[in-house]
KOLVEX-58081 format. One line per field, with one value per residue (C-alpha): residue number from 0; residue in three letters; x, y, z. Coordinates in steps of 0.05 Angstrom, whole numbers. Layout:
! residues N
num <- [NUM,...]
residuo <- [ALA,...]
x <- [X,...]
y <- [Y,...]
z <- [Z,...]
! end
This chain:
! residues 482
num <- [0,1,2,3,4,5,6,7,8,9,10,11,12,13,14,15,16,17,18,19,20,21,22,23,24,25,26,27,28,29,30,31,32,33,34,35,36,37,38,39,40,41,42,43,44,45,46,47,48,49,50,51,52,53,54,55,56,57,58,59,60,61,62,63,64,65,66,67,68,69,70,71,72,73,74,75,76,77,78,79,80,81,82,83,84,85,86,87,88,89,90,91,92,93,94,95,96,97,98,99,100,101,102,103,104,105,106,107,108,109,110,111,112,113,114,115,116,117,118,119,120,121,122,123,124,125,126,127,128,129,130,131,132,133,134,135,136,137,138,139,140,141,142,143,144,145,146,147,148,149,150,151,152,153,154,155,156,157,158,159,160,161,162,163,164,165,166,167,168,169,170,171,172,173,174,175,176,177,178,179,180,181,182,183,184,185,186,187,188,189,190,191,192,193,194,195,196,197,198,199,200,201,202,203,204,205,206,207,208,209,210,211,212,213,214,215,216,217,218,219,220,221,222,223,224,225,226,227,228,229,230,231,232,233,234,235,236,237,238,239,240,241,242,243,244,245,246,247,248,249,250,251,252,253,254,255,256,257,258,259,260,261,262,263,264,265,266,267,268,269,270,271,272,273,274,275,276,277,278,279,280,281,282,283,284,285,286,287,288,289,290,291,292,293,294,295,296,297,298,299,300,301,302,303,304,305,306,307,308,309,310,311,312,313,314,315,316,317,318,319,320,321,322,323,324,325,326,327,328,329,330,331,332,333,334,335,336,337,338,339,340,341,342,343,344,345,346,347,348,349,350,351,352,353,354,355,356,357,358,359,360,361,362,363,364,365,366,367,368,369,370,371,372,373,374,375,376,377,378,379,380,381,382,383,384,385,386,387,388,389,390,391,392,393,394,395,396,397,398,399,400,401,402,403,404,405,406,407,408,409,410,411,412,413,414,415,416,417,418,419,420,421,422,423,424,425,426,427,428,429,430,431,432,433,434,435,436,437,438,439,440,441,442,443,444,445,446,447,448,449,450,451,452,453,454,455,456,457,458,459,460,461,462,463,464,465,466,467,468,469,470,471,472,473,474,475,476,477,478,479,480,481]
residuo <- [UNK,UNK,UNK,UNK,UNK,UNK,UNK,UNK,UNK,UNK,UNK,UNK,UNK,UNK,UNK,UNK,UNK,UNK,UNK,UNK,UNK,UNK,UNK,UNK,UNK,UNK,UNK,UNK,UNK,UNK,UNK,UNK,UNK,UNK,UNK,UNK,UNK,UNK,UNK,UNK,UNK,UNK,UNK,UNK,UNK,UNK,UNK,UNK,UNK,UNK,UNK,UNK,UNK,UNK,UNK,UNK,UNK,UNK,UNK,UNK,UNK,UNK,UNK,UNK,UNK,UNK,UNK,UNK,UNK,UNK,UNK,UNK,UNK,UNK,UNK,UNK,UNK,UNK,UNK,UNK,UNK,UNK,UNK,UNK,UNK,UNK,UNK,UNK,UNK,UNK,UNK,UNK,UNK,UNK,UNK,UNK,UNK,UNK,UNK,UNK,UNK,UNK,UNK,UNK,UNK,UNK,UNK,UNK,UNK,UNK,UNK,UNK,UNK,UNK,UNK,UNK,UNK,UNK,UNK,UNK,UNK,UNK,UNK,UNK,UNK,UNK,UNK,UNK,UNK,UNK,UNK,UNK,UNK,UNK,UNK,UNK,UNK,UNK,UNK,UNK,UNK,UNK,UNK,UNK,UNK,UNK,UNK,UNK,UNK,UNK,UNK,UNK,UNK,UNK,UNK,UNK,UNK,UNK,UNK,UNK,UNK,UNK,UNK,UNK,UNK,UNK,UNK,UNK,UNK,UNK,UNK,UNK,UNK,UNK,UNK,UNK,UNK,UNK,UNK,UNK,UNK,UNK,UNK,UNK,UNK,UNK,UNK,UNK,UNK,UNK,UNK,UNK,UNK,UNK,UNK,UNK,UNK,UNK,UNK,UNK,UNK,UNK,UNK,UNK,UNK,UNK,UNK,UNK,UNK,UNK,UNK,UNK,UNK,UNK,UNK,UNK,UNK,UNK,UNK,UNK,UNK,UNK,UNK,UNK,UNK,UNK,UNK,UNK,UNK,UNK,UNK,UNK,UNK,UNK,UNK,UNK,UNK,UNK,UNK,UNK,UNK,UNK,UNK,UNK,UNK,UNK,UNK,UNK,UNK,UNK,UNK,UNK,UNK,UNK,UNK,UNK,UNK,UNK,UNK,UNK,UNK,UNK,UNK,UNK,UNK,UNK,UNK,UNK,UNK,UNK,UNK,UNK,UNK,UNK,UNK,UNK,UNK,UNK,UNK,UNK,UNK,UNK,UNK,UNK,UNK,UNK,UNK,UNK,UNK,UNK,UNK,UNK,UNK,UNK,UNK,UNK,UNK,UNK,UNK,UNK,UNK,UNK,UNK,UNK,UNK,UNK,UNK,UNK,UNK,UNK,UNK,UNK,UNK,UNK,UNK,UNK,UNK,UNK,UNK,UNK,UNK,UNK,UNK,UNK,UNK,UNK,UNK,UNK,UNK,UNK,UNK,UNK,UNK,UNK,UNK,UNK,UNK,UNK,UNK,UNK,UNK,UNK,UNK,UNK,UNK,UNK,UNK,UNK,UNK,UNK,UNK,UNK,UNK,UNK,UNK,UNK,UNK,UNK,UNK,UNK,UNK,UNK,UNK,UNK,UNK,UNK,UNK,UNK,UNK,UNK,UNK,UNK,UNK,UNK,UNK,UNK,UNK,UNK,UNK,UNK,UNK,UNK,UNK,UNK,UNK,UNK,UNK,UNK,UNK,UNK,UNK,UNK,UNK,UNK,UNK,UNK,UNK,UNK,UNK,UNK,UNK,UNK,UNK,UNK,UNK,UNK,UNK,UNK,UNK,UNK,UNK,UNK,UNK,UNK,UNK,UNK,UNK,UNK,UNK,UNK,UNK,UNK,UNK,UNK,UNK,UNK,UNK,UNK,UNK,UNK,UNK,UNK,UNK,UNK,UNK,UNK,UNK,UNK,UNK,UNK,UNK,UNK,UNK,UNK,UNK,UNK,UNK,UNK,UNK,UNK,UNK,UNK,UNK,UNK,UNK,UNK,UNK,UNK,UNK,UNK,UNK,UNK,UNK,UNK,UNK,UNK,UNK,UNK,UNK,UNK,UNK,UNK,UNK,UNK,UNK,UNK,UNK,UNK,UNK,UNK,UNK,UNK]
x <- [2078,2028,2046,1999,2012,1970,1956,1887,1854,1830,1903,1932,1863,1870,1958,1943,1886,1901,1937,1871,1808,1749,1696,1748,1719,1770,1728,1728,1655,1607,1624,1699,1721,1787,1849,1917,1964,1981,2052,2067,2040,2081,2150,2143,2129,2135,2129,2066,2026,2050,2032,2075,2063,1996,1973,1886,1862,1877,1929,1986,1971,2032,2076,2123,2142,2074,2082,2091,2013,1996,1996,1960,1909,1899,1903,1848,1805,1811,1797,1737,1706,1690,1649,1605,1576,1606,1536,1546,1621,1577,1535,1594,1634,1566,1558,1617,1611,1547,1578,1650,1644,1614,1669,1718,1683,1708,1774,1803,1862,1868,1938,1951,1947,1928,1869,1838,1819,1754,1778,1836,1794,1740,1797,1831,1765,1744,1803,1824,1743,1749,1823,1789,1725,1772,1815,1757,1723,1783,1794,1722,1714,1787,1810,1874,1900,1903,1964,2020,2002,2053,2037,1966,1973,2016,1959,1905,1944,1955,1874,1872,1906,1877,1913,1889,1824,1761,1689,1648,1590,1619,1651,1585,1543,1590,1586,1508,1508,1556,1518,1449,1427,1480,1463,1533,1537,1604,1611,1614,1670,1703,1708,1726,1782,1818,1804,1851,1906,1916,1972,1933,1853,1819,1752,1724,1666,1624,1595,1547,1514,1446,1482,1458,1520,1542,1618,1656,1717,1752,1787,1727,1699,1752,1738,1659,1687,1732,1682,1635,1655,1658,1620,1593,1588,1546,1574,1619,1643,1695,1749,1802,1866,1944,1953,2009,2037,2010,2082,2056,1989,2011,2054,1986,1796,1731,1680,1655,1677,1620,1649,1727,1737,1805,1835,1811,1841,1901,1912,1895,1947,1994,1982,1993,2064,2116,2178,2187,2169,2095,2088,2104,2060,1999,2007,2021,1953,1926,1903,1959,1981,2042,2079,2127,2180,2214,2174,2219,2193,2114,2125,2158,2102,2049,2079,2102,2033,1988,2046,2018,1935,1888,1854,1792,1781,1708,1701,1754,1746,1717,1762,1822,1788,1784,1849,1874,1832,1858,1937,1925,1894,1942,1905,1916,1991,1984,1947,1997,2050,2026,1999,2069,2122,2076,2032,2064,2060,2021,2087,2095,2021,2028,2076,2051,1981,2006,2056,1998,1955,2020,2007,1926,1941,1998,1958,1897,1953,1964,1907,1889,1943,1962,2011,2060,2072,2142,2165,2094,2067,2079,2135,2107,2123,2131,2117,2174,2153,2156,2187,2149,2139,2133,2216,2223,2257,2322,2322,2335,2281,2315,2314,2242,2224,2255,2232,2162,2173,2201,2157,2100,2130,2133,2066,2055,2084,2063,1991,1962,1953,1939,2009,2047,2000,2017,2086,2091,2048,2097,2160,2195,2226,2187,2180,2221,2196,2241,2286,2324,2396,2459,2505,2550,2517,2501,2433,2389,2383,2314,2291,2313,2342,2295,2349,2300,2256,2178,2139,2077,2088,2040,2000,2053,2112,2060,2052,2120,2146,2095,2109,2188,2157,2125,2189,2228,2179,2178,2264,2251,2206,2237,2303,2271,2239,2304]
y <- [987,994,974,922,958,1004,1062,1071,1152,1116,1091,1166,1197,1157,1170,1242,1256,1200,1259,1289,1273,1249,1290,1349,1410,1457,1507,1559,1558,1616,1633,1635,1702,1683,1686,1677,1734,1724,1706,1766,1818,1782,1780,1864,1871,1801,1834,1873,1812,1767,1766,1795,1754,1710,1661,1667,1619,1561,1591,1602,1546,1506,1570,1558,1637,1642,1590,1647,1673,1596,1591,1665,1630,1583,1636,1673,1610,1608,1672,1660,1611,1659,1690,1630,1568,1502,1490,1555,1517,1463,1499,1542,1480,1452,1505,1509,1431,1442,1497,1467,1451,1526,1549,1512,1535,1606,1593,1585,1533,1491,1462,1439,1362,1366,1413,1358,1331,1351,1354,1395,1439,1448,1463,1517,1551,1556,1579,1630,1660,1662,1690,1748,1751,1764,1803,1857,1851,1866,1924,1950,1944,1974,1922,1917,1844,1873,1848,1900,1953,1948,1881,1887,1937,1887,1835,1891,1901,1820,1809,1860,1820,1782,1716,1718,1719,1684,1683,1745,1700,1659,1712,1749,1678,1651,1720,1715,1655,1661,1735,1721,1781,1832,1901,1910,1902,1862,1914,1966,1942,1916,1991,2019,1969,1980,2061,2056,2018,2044,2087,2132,2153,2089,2121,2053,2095,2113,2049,2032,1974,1989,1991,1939,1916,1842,1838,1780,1797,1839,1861,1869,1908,1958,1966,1984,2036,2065,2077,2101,2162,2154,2204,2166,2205,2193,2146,2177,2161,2100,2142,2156,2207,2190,2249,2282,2271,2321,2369,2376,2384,2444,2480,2479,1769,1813,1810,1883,1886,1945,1978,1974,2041,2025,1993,2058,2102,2070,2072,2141,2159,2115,2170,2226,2209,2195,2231,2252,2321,2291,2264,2332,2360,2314,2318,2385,2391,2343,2290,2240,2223,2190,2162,2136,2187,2169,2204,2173,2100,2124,2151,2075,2045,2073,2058,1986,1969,1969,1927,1861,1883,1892,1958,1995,2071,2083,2104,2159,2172,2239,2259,2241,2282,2341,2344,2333,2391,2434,2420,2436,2502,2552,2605,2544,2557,2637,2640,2583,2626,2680,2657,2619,2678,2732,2713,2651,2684,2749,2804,2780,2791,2855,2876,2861,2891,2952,2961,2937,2998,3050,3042,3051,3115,3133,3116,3154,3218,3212,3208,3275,3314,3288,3349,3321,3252,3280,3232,3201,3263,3312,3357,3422,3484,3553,3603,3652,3720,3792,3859,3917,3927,3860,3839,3777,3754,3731,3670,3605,3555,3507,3551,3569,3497,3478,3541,3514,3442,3454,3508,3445,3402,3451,3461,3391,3380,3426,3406,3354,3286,3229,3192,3244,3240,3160,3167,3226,3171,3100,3147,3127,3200,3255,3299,3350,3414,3426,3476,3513,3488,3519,3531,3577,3584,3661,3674,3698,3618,3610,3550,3523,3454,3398,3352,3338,3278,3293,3324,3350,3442,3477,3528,3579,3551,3542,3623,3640,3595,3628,3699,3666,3650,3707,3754,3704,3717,3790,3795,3763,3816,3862,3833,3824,3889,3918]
z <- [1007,1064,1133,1161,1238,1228,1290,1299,1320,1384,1414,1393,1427,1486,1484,1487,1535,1588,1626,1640,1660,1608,1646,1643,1616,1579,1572,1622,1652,1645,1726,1715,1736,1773,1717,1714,1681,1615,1608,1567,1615,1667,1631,1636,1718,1744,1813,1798,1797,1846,1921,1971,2039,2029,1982,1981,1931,1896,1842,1886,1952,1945,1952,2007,2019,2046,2102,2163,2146,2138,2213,2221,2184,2245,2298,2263,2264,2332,2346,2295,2343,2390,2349,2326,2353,2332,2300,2255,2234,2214,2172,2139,2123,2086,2056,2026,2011,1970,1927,1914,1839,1833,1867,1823,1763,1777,1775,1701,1732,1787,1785,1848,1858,1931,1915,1871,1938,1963,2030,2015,1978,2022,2078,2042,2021,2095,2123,2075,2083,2155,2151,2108,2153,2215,2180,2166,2226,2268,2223,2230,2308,2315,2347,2386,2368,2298,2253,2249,2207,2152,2152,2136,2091,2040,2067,2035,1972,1957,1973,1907,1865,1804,1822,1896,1902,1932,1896,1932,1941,1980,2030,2027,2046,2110,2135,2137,2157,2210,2238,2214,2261,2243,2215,2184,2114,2083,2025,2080,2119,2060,2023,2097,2104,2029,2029,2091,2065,1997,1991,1942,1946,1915,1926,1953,1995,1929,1944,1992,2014,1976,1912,1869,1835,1831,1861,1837,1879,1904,1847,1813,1875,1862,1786,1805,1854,1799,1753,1790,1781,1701,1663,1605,1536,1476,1424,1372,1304,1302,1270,1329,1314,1342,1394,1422,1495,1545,1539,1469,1476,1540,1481,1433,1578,1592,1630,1610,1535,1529,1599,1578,1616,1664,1600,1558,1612,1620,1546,1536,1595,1556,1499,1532,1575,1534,1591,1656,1630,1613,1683,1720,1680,1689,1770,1769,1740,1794,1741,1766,1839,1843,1909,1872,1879,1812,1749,1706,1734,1727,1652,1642,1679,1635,1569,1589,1609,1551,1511,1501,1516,1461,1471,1458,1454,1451,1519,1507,1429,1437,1485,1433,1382,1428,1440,1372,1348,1398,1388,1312,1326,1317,1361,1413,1422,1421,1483,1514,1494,1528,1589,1595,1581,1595,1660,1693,1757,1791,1788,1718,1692,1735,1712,1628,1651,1669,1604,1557,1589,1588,1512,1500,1542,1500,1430,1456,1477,1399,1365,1413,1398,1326,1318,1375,1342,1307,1273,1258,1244,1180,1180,1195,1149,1174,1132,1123,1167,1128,1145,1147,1081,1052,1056,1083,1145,1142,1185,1160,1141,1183,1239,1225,1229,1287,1323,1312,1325,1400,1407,1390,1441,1495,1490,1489,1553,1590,1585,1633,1600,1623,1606,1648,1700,1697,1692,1744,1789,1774,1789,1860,1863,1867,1808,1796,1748,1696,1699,1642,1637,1655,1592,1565,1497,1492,1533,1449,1452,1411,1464,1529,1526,1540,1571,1630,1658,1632,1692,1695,1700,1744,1715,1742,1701,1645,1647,1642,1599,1552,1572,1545,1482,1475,1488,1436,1386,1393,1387,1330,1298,1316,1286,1227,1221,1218]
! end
């Protein structure tokens, strides 16, 4: 049965949008370039994104633990009016009148009841400008009723952040209006002013004034300075590989969705430090600077904060593929190897030159003198030597053979090569000739022991250690004769 109280769409339409106002647009408008964090991004570093000591802006005004800088807000008004006539205040607060609902359009929230006011509004606008115009041109004239300086520095980190920010236009029109005459350029002293408070090289000076780039803040001033420096690369294919973190690869809301190259960067960092071991590595090769102190925080830094962003890698793509090529290269972790065991340091690679060369001289000694390789070489086979009369001699095969193998190797050594020359050279002592050993064997031993260091002979112990040969020989002719 059908209920003759019916609710008509026009009560529940007006129930459900009388908390906001009919000429509200919810739609962020095509100037909006001032955000609030995401909640998610938040929830990982709530800290990272919150100001320290000043609230600039509309998204954090009714803070109270910015109330101290509050009243440094007035004292750099005052100090302001110096500067300017109180005709030029007129013309910055109208200014500032005329462009208020541009202004508002660049924020994507205004939650603040008071700042629904025009007056409050207007108020806050000027002030915080003129805070930051001070601020800068205190800093830029070194002047010495300058804020202490650990205190501007957190003041110069909080006027980076997303949430606190002014429109760039309208810092860039009060100061012209307020120095019409003035050959100092706001970019300038604004690039000056952040390159000296950031505790690690933001390379803010690759701009200069005649750069024609359209700043939206100054969070958007330091993205243009980043990239800057960006080396762009042709497009590549869409296809992009997982890669390994840099210790493996050592052992082998946008308003630029075409420019995503912090994101890209940040993501492709993400990739390649997984541990502490990935972030020593990285700064060790000067591609990360860290004054954090605590690797261990950084490598949790950079994977916590791509969690909850949707990435691109286009700008990076072929630099993914490169890498990935090279940690499935075999040939890739030979010559790590080696430069990491074998010439990590200038005594080590010494020390492996010098042993890699011992052998080519040692190989070429070889292939010289083929008949000194021993136990390389063929056995060598002595004929067995005749009487007088065609008997044969009686000594031994054995002893035939080894006769002629140290006889080989005495000959061997006693000529100049290269390798003794080397060795006689690397020795700390000085070289001793060799001498024959003392023994009590009986003195018809067929060879003198070789129980000695190598040494290069001189040409006089060359001669008679063949005029001992030759005498050894003859015995055993003679012996063998009879």
């Amino acid at each position: 049965m059908k209920s003759n109280n019916l609710i008509r769409f026009a009560s529940i339409e007006e129930h459900k949008e009388s908390k906001i106002g009919k000429d509200e647009n919810l739609e962020p408008r095509p100037e909006c370039c001032i955000y609030r964090v995401p909640k998610e991004l938040r929830r990982v570093n709530e800290e990272a994104y919150t100001p320290k000591v000043i609230s600039i802006g509309p998204l954090h005004y009714d803070n109270q633990e910015f109330a101290y800088l509050e009243k440094q807000k007035i004292r750099c008004k005052r100090e302001f009016s110096r500067r300017i006539t109180p005709k030029i205040w007129e013309e910055l607060a109208t200014f500032i009148q005329e462009n208020e609902q541009r202004i508002r359009n660049c924020y994507e929230e205004i939650t603040s009841s008071h700042l629904q006011n025009q007056l409050e509004f207007v108020t806050m606008i000027l002030y915080d400008s003129v805070f930051i115009l001070e601020l800068l041109l205190r800093f830029s004239e070194c002047n010495s009723v300058r804020l202490k300086p650990r205190l501007e520095g957190y003041i110069a980190l909080d006027l980076l952040m997303l949430e606190n920010q002014l429109p760039y236009f309208v810092l860039q029109e009060l100061f012209k209006i307020a120095f019409p005459k003035t050959s100092a350029s706001l970019l300038f002293i604004s690039c000056e002013f952040f390159d000296a408070h950031m505790p690690i090289d933001s390379s803010l000076n690759v701009l200069v004034p005649d750069d024609e780039v359209e700043i939206k803040h100054f969070t958007d001033l330091k993205r243009h300075a980043l990239i800057k420096t960006y080396i762009s690369r042709p497009p590549q294919s869409t296809f992009t590989p997982d890669i390994h973190c840099a210790l493996k690869l050592q052992d082998s809301g946008c308003h630029y969705p075409e420019e995503t190259y912090i994101c890209d960067y940040i993501n492709l960092m993400d990739s390649l430090i997984n541990s502490e071991e990935d972030v020593n590595l990285l700064a060790d090769a000067g591609i990360i600077s860290s004054h954090v102190g605590d690797n261990v925080k950084v490598a949790k830094m950079f994977n916590n904060i791509c969690l909850h962003i949707s990435l691109g890698d286009k700008c990076y793509r072929d630099v993914l593929k490169e890498l990935k090529a090279h940690y499935e290269n075999p040939w890739s972790h030979v010559v790590a190897t080696l430069k990491r065991v074998y010439f990590n340091n200038l005594w080590r690679g010494t020390a492996t030159f010098a042993a890699v060369l011992l052998l080519i001289l040692t190989f070429i000694q070889t292939r010289d003198h083929p008949g000194t390789s021993g136990l390389t070489g063929n056995r060598p086979v002595i004929h067995p030597l005749t009487r007088a009369g065609g008997c044969r001699c009686s000594v031994k095969p054995a002893s035939r053979c080894a006769l002629y193998f140290r006889s080989r190797v005495s000959q061997a050594f006693a000529q100049p090569t290269w390798t003794t020359l080397f060795l006689d050279w690397a020795s700390p002592h000085k070289t001793q000739q060799a001498q024959p050993a003392k023994s009590s064997q009986r003195s018809n031993t067929l060879m003198p022991q070789l129980g000695y260091r190598l040494a290069l002979l001189s040409p006089v112990a060359v001669t008679e250690r063949k005029a001992i040969y030759k005498d050894i020989y003859l015995s055993l002719s003679v012996r063998c004769g009879n």
